[in-house]
C-alpha positions in Angstrom: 44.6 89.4 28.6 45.2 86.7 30.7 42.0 85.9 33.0 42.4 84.0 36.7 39.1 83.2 38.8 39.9 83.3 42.4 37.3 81.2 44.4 37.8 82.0 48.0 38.8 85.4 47.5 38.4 87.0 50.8 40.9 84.1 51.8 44.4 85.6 53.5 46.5 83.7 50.5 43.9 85.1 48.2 44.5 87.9 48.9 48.1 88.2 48.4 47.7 86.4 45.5 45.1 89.0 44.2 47.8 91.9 44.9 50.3 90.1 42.9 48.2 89.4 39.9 47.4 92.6 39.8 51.3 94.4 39.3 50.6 92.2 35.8 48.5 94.7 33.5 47.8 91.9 31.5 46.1 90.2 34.1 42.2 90.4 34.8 40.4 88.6 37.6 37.2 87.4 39.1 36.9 87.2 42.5 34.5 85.0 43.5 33.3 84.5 47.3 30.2 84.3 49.3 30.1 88.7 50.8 31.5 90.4 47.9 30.8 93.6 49.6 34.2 92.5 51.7 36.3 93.4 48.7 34.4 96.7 48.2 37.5 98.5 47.8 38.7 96.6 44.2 34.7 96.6 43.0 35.8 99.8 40.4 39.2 98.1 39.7 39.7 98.1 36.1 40.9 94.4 36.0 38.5 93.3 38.2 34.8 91.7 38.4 33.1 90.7 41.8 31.4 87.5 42.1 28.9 86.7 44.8 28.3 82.9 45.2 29.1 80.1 47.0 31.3 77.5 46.4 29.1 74.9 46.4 27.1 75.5 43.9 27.5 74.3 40.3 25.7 76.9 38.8 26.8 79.8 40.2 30.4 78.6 39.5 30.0 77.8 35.9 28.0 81.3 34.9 30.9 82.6 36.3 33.7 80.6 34.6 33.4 81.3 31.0 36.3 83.2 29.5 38.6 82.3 32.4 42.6 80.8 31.7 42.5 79.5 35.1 41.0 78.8 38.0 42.2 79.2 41.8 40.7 77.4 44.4 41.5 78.5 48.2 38.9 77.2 50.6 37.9 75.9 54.0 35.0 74.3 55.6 33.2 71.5 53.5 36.1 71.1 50.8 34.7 67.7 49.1 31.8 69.8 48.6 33.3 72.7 46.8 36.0 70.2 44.8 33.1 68.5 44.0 31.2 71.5 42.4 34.1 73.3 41.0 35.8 70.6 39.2 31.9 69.8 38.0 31.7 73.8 36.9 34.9 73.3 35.5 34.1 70.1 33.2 30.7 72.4 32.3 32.0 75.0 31.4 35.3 73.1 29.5 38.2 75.0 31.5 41.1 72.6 32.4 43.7 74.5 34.7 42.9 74.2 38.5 45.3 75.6 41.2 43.8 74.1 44.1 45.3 75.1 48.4 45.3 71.6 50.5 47.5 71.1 53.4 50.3 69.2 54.4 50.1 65.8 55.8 47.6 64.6 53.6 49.4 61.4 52.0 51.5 60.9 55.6 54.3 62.4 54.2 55.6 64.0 57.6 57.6 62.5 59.5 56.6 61.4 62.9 52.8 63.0 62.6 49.8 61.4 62.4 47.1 64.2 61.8 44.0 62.0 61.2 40.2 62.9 60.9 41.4 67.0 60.8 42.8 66.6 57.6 39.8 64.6 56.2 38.5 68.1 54.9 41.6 68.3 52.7 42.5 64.8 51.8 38.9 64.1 50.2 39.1 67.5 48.5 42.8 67.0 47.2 41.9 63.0 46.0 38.5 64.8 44.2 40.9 67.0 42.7 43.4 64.5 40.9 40.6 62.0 40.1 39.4 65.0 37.4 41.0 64.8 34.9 41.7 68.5 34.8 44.9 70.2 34.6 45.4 70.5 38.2 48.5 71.6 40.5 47.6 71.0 44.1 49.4 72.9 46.8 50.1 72.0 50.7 52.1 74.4 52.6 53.2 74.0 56.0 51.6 76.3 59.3 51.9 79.8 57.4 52.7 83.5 58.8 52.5 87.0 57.5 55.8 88.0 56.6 56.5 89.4 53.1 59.1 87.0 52.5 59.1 84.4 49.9 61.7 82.2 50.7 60.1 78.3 50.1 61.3 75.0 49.1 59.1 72.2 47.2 58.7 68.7 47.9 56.6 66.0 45.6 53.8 64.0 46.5 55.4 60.7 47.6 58.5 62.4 49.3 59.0 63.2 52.8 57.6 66.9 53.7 60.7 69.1 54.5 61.0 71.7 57.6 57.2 70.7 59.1 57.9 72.6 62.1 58.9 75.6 60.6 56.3 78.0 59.2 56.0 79.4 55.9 54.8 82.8 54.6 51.5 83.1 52.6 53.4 85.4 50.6 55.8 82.2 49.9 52.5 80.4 48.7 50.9 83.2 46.6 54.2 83.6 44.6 53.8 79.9 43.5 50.3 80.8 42.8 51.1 83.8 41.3 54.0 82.1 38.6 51.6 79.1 37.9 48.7 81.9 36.6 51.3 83.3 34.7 52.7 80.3 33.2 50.5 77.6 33.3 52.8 75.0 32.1 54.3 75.0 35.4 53.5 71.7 38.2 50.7 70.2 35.7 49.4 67.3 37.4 51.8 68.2 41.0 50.8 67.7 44.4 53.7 70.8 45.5 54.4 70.4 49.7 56.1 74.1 50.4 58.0 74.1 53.1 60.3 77.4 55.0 63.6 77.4 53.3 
């Protein structure tokens, strides 16, 4: 059985992501996020264990990290923070594969924008993130929609971000996700900007 920890999983990628997994029967996850009562409905899943904590905290995160193949990481708010504690939890608890959500725009990599202090959030989080040492694959996807479409390019950290302007799906984003759980050889050590193909 392969095991994935989802932290931030009422999150809308999350929660595609969570769907996916979950078509593999050899897949288990913990869902870890702050109301677990807002996943009520997968509480008697078979594959599934609810976690109630907060992202934050180094503790919480590492009592509920052992026996995990990977961890996912989809956050907002005070992302240093949480990198901070998670890869901490991680290096704790000895688990090395980290999928981690950023954004794009975070090195300067698209054309003709200049995004500044809104990206802080991200940019601290991502540069906690490849300072770890872990096994990490970060992730910035352009503005992202609802369709059930995956239809995404990639672009490396250092190249130009392709198609900016045009959104992606989440769906797009959790399929990555989803292929990186299931193979974790995939984007070791990446920083992956998805862009609408």
């Amino acid at each position: 059985m392969r095991r994935v920890m989802i932290i931030g999983a009422h999150g809308q990628i999350a929660r595609v992501v969570t769907r996916l997994l979950l078509e593999h029967a050899d897949v288990a996850l913990t869902l870890y996020l702050r109301r677990a009562q807002r996943l009520q409905s997968l509480a008697t899943h078979p594959r599934v264990t609810l976690v109630e904590g907060d992202a934050r905290d180094v503790a919480q995160l590492s009592a509920a990290m052992p026996g995990q193949d990977l961890v996912y990481a989809n956050l907002s708010g005070d992302m240093a923070s949480q990198a901070k504690a998670i890869v901490a939890a991680m290096q704790h608890t000895g688990l090395h594969r980290l999928v981690f959500i950023s954004a794009m725009g975070i090195y300067a990599e698209v054309p003709g924008e200049k995004y500044r202090h809104i990206l802080d959030p991200y940019r601290d989080s991502a540069a906690i993130v490849e300072a770890s040492g872990l096994e990490y694959t970060l992730l910035r996807p352009a503005w992202l929609n609802d369709e059930d479409i995956a239809a995404y390019g990639l672009t490396r950290k250092g190249e130009p971000f392709k198609a900016a302007h045009e959104v992606v799906s989440r769906r797009s984003v959790a399929e990555i996700v989803r292929a990186i759980c299931l193979d974790p050889a995939l984007h070791v050590g990446e920083s992956l900007g998805v862009h609408r193909q």
